[in-house]
C-alpha positions in Angstrom: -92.2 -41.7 37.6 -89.0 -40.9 37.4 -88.2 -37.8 38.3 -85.8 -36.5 36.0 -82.8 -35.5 37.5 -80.6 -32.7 36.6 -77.3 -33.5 36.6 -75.0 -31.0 36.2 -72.4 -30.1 33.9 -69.0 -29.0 34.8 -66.4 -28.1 32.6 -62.7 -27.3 33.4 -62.3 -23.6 32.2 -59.8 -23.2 29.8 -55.8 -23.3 30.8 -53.3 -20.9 29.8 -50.9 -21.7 26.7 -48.1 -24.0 28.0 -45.4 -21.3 27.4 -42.6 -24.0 27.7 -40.4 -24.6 25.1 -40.1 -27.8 24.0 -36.2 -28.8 24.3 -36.4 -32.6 22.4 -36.6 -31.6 18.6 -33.4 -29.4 19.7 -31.5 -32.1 21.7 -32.3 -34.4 18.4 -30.9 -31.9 16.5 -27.4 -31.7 18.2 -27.3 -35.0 18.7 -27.4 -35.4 14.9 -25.3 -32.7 14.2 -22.3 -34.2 16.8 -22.4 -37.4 15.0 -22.2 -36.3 11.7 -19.0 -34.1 12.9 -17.5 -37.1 14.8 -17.6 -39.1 11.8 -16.4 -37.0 9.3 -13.1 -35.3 11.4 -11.0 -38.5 11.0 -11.8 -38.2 7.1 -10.4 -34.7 7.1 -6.7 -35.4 8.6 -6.2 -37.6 5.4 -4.0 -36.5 2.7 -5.3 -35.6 -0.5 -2.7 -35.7 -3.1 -2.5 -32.3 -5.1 -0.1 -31.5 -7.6 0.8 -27.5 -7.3 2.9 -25.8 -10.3 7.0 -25.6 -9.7 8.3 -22.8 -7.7 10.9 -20.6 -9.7 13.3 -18.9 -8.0 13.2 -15.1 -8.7 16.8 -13.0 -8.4 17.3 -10.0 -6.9 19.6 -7.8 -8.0 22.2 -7.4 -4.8 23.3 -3.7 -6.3 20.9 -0.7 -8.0 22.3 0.1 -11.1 24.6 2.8 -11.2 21.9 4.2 -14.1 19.1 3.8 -12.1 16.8 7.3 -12.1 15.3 8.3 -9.4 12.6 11.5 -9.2 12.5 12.4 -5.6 10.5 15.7 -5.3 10.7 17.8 -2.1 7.8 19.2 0.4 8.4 22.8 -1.1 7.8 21.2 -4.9 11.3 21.0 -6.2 11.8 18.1 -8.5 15.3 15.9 -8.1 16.6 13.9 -10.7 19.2 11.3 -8.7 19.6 14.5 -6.2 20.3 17.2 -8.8 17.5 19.6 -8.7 16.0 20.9 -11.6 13.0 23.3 -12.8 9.6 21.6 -14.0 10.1 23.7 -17.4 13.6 21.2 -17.9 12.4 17.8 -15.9 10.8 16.3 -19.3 13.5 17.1 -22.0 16.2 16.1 -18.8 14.3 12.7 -18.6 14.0 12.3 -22.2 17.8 12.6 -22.6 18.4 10.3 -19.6 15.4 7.9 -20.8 17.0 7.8 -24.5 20.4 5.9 -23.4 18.5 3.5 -22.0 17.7 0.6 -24.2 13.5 -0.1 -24.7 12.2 -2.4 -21.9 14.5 -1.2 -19.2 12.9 2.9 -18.9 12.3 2.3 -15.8 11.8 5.5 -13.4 11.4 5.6 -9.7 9.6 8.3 -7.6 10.4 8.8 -4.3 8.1 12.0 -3.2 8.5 13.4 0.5 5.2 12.5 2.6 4.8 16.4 2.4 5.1 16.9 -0.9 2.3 17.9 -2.3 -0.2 15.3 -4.5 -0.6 17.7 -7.5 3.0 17.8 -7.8 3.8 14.0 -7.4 0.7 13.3 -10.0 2.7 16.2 -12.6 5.8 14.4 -12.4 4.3 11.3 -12.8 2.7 12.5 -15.9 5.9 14.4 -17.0 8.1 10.8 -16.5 5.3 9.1 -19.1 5.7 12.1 -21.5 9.4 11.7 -21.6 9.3 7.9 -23.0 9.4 6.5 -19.1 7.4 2.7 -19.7 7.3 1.4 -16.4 7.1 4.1 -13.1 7.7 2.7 -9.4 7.0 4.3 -6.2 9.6 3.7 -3.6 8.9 4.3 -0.1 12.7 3.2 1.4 16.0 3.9 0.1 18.5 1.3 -1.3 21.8 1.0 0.2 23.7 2.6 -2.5 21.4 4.9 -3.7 21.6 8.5 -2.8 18.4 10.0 -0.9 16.5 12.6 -3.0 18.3 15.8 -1.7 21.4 14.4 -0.3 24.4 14.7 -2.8 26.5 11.3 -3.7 24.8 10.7 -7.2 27.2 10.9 -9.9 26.6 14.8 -11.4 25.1 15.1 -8.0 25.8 19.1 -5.8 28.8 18.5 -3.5 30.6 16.0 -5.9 33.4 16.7 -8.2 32.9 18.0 -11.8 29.3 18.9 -10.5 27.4 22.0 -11.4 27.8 24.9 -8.6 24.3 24.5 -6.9 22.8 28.1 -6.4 23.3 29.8 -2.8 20.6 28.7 -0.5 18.9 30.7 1.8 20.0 30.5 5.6 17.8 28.2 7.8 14.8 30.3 9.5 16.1 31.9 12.5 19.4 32.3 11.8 20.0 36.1 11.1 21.1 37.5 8.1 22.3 40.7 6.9 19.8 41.5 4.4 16.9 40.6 6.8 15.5 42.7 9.4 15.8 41.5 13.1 14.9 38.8 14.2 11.5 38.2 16.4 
């Protein structure tokens, strides 16, 4: 008889996850991606006709009207009207006057606050300019050849021009003594 043999049975133990990445769908990827970009650049450099609308040409004015109103309000507060100072209780009846001459569609006022001045103040006399009639408000953040600055005197009815109102005396600059201060630190 045959003996019966055992044979044995190996088997190969298990092996570790192959932890490779597998670089060819990539590489098919890019390879697709370069061709599609190499044949579509030479279609981008052609022209494509495209009507655009007409350009206008817009004018600017070479000199501010002598009219032109400009608020300029200083960091203590004080309203200017074209460098004439004024008090808050007369800067809506003063700009309803000046707005009044002015024919509708051209009330134009332009602000020109200090970077000091204080926001509630530049937000009053914004709403002060709509209460006297103003219909269109502009800030302006530089100065015009020939317009004075807020301040300075130059504007017709301006301090420091002829047939202008005296301006009241102004106090001496800090430091400077005076004879109705004490002395000086």
């Amino acid at each position: 008889m045959m003996s019966m043999r055992r044979r044995k049975i190996f088997t190969k133990p298990p092996l570790r996850p192959n932890s490779d990445i597998n670089v060819t769908p990539l590489v098919d990827v890019v390879l697709v991606l370069l061709i599609i970009f190499m044949v579509l650049t030479p279609l981008l450099d052609k022209d494509i006709p495209i009507r655009v609308p007409d350009t206008t040409k817009v004018e600017t004015p070479e000199e501010v009207p002598p009219d032109q109103l400009v608020v300029g309000i200083t960091p203590e507060g004080e309203l200017l009207i074209n460098s004439q100072k004024i008090t808050e209780d007369e800067y809506v009846n003063r700009l309803k006057r000046m707005l009044a001459a002015k024919p509708p569609g051209e009330k134009l006022v332009f602000f020109m606050p200090d970077e000091k001045a204080n926001y509630a103040k530049v937000i009053g006399a914004l709403d002060g300019a709509r209460l006297a009639g103003a219909e269109t408000l502009g800030m302006m953040t530089e100065l015009a050849e020939n317009v004075p600055a807020p301040g300075t005197g130059g504007a017709p009815g301006a301090p420091g021009t002829p047939g202008a109102p005296l301006s009241p005396p102004t106090s001496p600059p800090p430091g400077t003594p005076s004879s109705t201060t004490g002395p000086s630190p």
